[in-house]
N, C-alpha and C positions, 0 to 999 in steps of 0.2 A: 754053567754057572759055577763060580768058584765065591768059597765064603773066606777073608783072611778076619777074624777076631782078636782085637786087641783089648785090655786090660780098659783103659781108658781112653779119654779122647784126643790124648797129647802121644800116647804111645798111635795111634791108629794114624796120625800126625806124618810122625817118623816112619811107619809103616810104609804109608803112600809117597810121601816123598822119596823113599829110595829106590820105590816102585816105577814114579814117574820120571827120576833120573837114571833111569836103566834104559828108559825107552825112550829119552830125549838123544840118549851116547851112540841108541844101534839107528840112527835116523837121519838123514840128508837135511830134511825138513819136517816139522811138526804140526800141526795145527791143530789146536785145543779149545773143546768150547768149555768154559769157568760155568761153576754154578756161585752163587750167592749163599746167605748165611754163617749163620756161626761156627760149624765146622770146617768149611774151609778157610776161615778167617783163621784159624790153628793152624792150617797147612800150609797158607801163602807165610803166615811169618814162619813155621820152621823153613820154608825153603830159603825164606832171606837169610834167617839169621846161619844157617848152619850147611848149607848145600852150592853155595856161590861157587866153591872151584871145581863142584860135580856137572854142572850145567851151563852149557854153551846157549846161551839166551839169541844170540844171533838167529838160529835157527829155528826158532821158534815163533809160530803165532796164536796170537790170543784172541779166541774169539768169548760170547756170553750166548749161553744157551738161553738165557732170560735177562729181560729188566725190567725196573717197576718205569712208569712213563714220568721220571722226573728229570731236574736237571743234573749234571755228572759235580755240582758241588753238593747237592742233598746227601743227607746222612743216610738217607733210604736207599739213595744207589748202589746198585752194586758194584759199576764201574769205581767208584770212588770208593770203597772199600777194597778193592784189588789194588786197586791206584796205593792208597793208604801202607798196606800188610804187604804188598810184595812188587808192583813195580817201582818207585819209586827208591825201593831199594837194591835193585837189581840192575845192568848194565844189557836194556834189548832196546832196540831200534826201536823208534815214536813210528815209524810205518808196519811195523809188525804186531800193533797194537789195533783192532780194530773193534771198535765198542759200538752198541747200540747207542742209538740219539735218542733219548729216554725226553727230552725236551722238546722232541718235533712232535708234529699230529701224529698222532699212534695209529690210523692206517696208513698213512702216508709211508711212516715209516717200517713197520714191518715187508713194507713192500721194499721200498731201499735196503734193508738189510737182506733181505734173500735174496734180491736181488745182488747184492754186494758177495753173498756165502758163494751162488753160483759162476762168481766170477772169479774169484780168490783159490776156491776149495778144487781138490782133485775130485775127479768123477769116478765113480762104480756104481754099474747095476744103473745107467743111466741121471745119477743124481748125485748133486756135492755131497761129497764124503771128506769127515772130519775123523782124524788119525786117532782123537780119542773126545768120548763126553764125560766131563763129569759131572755127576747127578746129585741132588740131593732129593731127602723124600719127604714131606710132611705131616704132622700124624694125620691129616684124613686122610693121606694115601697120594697126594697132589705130588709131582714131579716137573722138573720146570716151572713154567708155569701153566700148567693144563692142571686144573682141578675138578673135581669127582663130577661138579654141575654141570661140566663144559668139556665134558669128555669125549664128545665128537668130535674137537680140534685136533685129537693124536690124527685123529684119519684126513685130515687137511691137505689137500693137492699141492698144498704152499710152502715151501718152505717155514714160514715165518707168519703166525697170525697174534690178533690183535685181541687180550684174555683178560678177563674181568676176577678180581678177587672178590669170592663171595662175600665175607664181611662188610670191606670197607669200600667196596666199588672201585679199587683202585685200578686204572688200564695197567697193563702190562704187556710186553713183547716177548713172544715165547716161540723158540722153536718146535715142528711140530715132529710128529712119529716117524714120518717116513724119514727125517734127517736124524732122530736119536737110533732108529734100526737102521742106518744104511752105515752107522760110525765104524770104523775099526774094531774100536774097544770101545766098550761102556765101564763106565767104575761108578757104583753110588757109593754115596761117602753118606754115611747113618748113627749118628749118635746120640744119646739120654732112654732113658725106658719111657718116657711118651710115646717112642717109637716101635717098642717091644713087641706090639699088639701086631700092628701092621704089618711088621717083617715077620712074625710068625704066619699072618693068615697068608700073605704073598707065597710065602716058602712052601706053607704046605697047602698052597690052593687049595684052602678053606674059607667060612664066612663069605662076608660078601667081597674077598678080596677080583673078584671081577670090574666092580665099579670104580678101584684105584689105579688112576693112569697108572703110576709105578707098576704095577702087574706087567703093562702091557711093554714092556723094555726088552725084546727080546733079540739084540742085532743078529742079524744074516747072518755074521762071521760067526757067532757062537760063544765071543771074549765079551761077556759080562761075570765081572767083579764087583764085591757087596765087601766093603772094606765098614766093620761093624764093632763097637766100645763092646763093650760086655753086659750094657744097659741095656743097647737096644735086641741083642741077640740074646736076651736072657731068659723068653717065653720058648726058642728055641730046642729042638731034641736030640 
């Protein structure tokens, strides 16, 4: 586990983009599962606005670790929030785009979309393998979309199941643990001190950081990166 610390959330921004145009340059092909949220809504626009001649978008695919079960013009998507901050500004192939149907029946389609990863994705260790995930973490410790209630889904034989948000019962499509442990590289991207609490009990496996899927992010390969503001790694030692 590697920690990079940045000042704030625009530097951690630039941080990771340089990060992940290093490993798009040493690469034939890429395939990348997006998280959603606010911080990466920072990092798809610095890649538009300031990394266009660092990365060769051709070679690249876009997958989503998560979606909420709407349609891809809702403000809640996350596909249309990538769409929005960085493809639309970017020059990659409509076929190298490949998004959850946040609008079909949500068992139906977790099953299409894993099914879709295993056909797409390169294999290791017998199961599609994604060259990198990026994470985001919740402050109750929820990752993707697997939260603290429904914590059994990491251990899903499925690629892809079908997760309920405790508050507002909204479905959602989430990949599960065996696909975020079998990735290349894991990167969580963590920003604001809401977060603070979390990443220290995770860090120093303390409290009850057991019951936070985020704990349980441990890829095979051993490349997980915690790209962190200075908010959230500020309960830190």
């Amino acid at each position: 586990m590697k920690l990079k610390i940045a000042n704030t959330k625009n530097e951690l921004a630039l941080d990771f983009s340089r990060y992940l145009a290093i490993l798009i340059a040493a690469r034939d092909e890429v395939h990348i599962a997006l998280s959603g949220g606010s911080t990466p809504k920072v990092v798809f626009d610095e890649l538009a606005a300031n990394f266009q001649p660092d990365i060769d978008w051709n070679k690249v695919h876009l997958y989503w670790g998560d979606e909420r079960c709407v349609s891809p013009e809702d403000e809640q998507s996350n596909y249309k929030m990538t769409a929005d901050h960085l493809i639309s500004k970017i020059q990659i192939p409509a076929t190298n785009i490949h998004r959850v149907f946040g609008e079909n029946d949500p068992l139906e389609e977790a099953k299409r979309y894993g099914d879709l990863l295993s056909e797409k994705l390169p294999r290791a260790n017998g199961l599609p393998q994604f060259d990198l995930v990026v994470l985001g973490m919740g402050d109750d410790g929820h990752t993707a979309s697997i939260f603290p209630h429904e914590i059994d889904l990491w251990e899903s034989d499925r690629c892809c199941e079908v997760a309920t948000h405790p508050e507002t019962g909204q479905n959602r499509i989430t990949i599960t643990g065996q696909l975020i442990n079998n990735a290349g590289i894991v990167a969580f991207l963590v920003t604001g001190d809401n977060k603070a609490e979390k990443v220290k009990e995770i860090h120093g496996q303390e409290g009850a950081y057991q019951t936070y899927p985020a704990s349980l992010v441990a890829p095979t390969t051993g490349k997980l990166l915690w790209f962190l503001d200075a908010s959230a790694a500020a309960d830190l030692t």
